[in-house]
C-alpha positions as CSV (number, residue, x, y, z in Angstrom):
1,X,-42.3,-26.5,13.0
2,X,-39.6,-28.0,15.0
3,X,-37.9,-25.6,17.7
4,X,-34.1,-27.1,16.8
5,X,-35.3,-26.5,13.0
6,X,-35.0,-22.5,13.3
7,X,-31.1,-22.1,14.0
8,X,-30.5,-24.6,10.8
9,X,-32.4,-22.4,8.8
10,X,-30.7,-19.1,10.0
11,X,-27.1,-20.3,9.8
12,X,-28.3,-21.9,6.2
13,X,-29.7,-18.6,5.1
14,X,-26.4,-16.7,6.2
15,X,-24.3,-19.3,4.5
16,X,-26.7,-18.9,1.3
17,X,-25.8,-15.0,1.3
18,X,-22.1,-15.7,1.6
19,X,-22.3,-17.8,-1.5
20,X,-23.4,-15.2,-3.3
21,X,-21.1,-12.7,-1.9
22,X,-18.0,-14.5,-3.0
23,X,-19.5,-16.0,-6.7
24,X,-20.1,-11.7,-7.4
25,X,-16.9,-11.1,-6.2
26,X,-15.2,-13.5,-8.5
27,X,-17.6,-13.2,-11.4
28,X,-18.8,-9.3,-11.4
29,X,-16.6,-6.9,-13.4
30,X,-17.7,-4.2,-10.9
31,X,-17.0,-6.1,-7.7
32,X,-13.1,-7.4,-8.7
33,X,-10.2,-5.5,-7.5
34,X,-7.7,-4.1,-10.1
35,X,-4.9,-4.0,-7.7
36,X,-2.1,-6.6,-8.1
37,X,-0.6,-7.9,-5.3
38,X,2.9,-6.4,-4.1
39,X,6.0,-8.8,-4.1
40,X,8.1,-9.0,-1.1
41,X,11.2,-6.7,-2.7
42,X,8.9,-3.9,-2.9
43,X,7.0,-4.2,0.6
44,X,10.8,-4.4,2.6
45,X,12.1,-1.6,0.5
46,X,9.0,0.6,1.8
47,X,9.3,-0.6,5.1
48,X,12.8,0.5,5.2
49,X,12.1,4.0,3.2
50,X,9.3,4.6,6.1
51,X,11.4,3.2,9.1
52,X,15.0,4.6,8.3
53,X,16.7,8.0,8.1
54,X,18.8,9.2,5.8
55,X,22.4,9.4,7.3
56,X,23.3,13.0,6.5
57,X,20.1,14.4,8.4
58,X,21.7,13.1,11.5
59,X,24.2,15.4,13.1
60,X,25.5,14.3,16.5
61,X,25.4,17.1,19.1
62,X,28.4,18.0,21.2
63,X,27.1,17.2,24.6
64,X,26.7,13.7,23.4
65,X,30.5,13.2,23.1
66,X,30.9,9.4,24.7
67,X,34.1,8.6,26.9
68,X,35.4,6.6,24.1
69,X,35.5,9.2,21.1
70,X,37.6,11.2,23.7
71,X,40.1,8.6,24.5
72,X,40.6,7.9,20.5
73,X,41.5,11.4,20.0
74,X,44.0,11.7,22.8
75,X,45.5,8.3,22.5
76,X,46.8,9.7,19.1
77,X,48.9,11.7,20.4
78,X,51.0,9.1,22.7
79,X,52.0,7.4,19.7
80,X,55.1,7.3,18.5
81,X,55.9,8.8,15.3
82,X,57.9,6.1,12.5
C-alpha cells in the first residue's frame, strides 16, 4: 500500500468517529443536555450580583477623609445666612 495512503486513512478514521460523536449527541436521549441556554438579562444581572457590593456594607473610615469633604464642611460656615 501507498506510503501517502496511510495519513488519509487516519484523518478519515478520526473524522469517521467524530461523526458519530455528534449524530449520538443529537439523537441519544442519554447524551443531550437538559440545560437551556441562559438569556443575556440573567447572565449581566449575575455578573453584577457577583462583582458589586452592596452599598450599606461599605463604611468609609476616618483616616480616609479627602481634602475636599473638609473644605465642604467648613465653607458652610462662611456663608451668609438669608
Amino acid at each position: 500500500m501507498p506510503e501517502f495512503l496511510y495519513p488519509i486513512i487516519l484523518v478519515a478514521a478520526f473524522g469517521i468517529i467524530v461523526l458519530i460523536v455528534i449524530l449520538l449527541k443529537k439523537h441519544v436521549k442519554v447524551f443531550k443536555k437538559d440545560e437551556q441556554p441562559k438569556s443575556d438579562k440573567e447572565i449581566a444581572a449575575e455578573e453584577l450580583d457577583r462583582l458589586l457590593e452592596p452599598v450599606e456594607e461599605l463604611e468609609p473610615k476616618p483616616s480616609e477623609e479627602t481634602e475636599d469633604s473638609k473644605a465642604e464642611e467648613s465653607g458652610s460656615d462662611d456663608l451668609p445666612k438669608a
